[in-house]
C-alpha positions, 0 to 999 in steps of 0.5 A: 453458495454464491461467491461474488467477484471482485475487482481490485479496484473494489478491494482496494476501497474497502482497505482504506485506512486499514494498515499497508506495506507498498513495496516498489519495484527499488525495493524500498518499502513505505509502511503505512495507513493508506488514506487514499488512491485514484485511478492513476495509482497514486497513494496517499499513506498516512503515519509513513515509514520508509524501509530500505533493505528491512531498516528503517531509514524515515519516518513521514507523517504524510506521504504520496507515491506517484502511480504514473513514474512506471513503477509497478506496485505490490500491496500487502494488507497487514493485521497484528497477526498477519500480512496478505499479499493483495498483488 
């Protein structure tokens, strides 16, 4: 059996619209359905909440997170049933 790799960049298309949980190195977590992402790591989420040490702080319709403000990033793709991390 063949396993085919993948690149992050790959995997990261095949998630969107799917259900994520972006944390920032702040420790602020924003949830959300990831519409979109470039090259440069900005995000943009849909139906957005902001969490800040586990509670709820906002809630956003939209939200864009910038990739270039030297942050680094940790995905979490998450079902009803589990979340995985991603990196």
């Amino acid at each position: 059996m063949s396993l085919r790799k993948q690149t992050p960049s790959d995997f990261l298309k095949q998630i969107i619209g799917r259900p994520v949980v972006v944390k920032l190195n702040s420790g602020v977590d924003y949830r959300g359905v990831l519409a979109c992402l470039d090259g440069y790591m900005n995000i943009a989420l849909e139906q957005t909440e902001e969490y800040v040490n586990g509670q709820l702080k906002n809630k956003y319709g939209d939200a864009f997170i910038r990739g270039n403000n030297g942050n680094s990033y940790s995905f979490c793709c998450c079902t009803l049933a589990n979340c995985v991390l991603i990196f």
